[in-house]
mmCIF file of the C-alpha atoms, coordinates in Angstrom:
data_MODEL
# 
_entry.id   MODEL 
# 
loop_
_atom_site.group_PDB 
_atom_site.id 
_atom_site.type_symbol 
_atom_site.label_atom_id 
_atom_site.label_alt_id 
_atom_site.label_comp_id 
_atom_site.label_asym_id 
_atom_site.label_entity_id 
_atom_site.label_seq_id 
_atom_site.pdbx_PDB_ins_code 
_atom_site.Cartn_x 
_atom_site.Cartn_y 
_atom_site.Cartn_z 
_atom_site.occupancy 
_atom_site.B_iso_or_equiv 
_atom_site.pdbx_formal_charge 
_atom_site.auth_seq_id 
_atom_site.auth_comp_id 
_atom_site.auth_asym_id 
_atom_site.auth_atom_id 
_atom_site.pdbx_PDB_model_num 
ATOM 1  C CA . UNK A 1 1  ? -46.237 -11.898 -50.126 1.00 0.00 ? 1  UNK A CA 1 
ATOM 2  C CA . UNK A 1 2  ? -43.768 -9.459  -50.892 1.00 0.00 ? 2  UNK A CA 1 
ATOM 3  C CA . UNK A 1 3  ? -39.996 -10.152 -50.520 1.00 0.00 ? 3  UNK A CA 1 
ATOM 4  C CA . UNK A 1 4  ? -37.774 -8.447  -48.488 1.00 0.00 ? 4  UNK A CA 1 
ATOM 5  C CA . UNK A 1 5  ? -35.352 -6.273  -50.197 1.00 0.00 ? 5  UNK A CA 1 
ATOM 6  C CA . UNK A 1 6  ? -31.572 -6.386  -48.275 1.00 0.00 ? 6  UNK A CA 1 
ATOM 7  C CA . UNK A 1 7  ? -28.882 -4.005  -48.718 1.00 0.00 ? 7  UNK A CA 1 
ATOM 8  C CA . UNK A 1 8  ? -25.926 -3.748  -47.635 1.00 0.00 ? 8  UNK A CA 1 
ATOM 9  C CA . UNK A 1 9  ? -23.407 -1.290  -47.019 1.00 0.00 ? 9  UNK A CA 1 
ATOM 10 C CA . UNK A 1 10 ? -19.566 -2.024  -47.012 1.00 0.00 ? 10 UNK A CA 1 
ATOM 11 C CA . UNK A 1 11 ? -16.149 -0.895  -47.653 1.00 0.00 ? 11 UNK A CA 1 
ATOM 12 C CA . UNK A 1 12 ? -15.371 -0.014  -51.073 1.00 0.00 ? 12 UNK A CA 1 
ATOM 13 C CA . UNK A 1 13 ? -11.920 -0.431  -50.741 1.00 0.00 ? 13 UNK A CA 1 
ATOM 14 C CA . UNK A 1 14 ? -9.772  2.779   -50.511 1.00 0.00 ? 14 UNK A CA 1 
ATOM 15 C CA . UNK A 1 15 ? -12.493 4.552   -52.685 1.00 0.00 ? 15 UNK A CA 1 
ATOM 16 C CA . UNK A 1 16 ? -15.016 4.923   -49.349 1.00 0.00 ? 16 UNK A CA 1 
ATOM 17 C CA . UNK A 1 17 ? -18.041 3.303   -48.529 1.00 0.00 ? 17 UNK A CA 1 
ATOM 18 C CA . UNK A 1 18 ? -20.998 1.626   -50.734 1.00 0.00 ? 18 UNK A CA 1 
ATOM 19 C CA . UNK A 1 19 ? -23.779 -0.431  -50.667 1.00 0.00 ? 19 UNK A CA 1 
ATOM 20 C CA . UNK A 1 20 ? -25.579 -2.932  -52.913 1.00 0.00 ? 20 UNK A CA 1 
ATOM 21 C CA . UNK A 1 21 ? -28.702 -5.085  -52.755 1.00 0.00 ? 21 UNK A CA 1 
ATOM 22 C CA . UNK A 1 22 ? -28.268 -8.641  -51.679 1.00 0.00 ? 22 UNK A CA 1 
ATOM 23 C CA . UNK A 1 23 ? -27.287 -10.828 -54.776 1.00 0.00 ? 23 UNK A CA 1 
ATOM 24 C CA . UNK A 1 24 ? -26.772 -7.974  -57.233 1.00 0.00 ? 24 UNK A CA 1 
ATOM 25 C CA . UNK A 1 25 ? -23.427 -7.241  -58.274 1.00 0.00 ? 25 UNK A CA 1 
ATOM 26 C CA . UNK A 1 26 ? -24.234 -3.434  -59.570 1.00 0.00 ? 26 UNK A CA 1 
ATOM 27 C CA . UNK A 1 27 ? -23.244 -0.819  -56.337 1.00 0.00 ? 27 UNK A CA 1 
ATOM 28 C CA . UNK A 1 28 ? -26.486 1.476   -55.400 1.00 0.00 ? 28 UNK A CA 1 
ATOM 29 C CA . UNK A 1 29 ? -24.642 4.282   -53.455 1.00 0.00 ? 29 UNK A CA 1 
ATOM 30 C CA . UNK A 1 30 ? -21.291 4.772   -52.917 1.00 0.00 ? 30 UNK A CA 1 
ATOM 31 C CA . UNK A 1 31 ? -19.060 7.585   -51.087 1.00 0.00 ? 31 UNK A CA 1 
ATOM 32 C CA . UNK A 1 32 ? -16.702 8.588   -49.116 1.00 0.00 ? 32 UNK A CA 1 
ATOM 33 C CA . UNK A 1 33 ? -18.473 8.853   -45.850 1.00 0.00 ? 33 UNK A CA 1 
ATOM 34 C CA . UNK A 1 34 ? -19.979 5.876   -44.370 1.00 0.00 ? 34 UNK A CA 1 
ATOM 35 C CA . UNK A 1 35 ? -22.651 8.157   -42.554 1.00 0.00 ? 35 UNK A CA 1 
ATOM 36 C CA . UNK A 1 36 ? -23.584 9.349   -45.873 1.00 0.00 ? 36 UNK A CA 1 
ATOM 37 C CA . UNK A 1 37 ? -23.305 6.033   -47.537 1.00 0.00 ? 37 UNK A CA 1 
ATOM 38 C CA . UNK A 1 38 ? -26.003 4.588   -44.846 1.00 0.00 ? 38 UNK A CA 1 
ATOM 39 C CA . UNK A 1 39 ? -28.323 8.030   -44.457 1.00 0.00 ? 39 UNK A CA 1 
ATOM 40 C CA . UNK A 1 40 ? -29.126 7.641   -48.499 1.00 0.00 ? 40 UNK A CA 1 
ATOM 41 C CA . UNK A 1 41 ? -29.327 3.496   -48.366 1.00 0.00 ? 41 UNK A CA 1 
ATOM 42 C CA . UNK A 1 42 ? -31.842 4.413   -45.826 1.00 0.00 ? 42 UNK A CA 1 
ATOM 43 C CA . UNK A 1 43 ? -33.894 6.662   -47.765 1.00 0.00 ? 43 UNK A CA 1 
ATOM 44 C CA . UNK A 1 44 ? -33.983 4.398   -50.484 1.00 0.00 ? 44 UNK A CA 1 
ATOM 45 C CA . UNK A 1 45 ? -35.230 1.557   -48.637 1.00 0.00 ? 45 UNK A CA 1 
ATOM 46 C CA . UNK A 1 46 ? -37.703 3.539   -46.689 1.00 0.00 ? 46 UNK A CA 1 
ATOM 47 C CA . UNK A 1 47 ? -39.383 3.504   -50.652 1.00 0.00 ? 47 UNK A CA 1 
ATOM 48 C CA . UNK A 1 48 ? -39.952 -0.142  -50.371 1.00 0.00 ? 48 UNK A CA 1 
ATOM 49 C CA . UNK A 1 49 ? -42.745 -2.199  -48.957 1.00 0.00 ? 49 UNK A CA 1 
ATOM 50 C CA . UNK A 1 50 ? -40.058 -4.349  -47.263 1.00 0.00 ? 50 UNK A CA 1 
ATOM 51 C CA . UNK A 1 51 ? -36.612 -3.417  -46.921 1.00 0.00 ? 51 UNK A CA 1 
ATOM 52 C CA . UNK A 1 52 ? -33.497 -3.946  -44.591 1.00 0.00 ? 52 UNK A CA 1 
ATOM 53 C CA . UNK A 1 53 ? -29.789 -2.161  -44.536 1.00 0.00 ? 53 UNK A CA 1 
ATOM 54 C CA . UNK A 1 54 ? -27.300 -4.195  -43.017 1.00 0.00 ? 54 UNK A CA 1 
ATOM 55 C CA . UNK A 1 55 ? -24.447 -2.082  -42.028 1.00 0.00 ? 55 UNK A CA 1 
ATOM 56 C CA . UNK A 1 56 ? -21.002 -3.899  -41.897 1.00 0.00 ? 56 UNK A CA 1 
ATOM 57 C CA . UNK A 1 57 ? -17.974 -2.347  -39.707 1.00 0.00 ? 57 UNK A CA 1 
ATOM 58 C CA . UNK A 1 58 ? -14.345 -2.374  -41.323 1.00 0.00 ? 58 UNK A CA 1 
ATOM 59 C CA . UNK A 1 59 ? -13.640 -5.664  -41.192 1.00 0.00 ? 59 UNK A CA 1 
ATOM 60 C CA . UNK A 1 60 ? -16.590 -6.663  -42.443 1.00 0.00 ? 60 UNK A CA 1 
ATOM 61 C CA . UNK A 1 61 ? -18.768 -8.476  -39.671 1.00 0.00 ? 61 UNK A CA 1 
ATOM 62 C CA . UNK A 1 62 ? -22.232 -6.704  -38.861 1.00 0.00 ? 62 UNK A CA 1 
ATOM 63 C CA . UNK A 1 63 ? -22.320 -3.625  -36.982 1.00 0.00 ? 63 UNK A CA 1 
ATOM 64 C CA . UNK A 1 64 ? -26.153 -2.950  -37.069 1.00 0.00 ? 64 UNK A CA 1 
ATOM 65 C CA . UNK A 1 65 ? -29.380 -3.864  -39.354 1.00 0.00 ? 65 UNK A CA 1 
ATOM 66 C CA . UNK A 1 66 ? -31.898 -1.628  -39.660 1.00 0.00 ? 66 UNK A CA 1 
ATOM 67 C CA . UNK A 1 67 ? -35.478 -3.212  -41.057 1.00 0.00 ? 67 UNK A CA 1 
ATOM 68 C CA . UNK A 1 68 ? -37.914 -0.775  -42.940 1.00 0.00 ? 68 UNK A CA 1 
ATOM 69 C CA . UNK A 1 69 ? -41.173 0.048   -42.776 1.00 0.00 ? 69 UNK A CA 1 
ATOM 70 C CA . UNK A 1 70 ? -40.402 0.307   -38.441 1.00 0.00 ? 70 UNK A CA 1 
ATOM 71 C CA . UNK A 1 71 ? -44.070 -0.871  -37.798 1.00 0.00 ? 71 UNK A CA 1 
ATOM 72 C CA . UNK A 1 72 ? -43.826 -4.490  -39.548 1.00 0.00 ? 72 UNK A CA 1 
# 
């Protein structure tokens, strides 16, 4: 079975928005617009068998998770 890859995107400080897969510490797109931020997380995790973006508000709690492929 093939595990489910998470990212998530957050604040990156005063420098934007970014996002990183769970339990990684390296940053996997980053910018300043959050839209922008999530629209290329998506596209990367729409690549993946499994995949989910977790999109955090501000101050950090959960504003949304979006699970990829749709159908599974």
């Amino acid at each position: 079975m093939i595990a489910r890859k998470i990212y998530h995107v957050t604040t990156n400080g005063n420098l934007g928005w970014k996002s990183m897969m769970e339990n990684s510490c390296r940053t996997s797109v980053s910018g300043i617009s959050k839209q922008d931020v999530v629209n290329r997380t998506i596209a990367m995790a729409k690549h993946h068998a499994k995949c989910s973006v977790v999109i955090h508000k501000r101050d950090g709690s959960i504003e949304e998770e979006k699970t990829y492929p749709i159908n599974s």
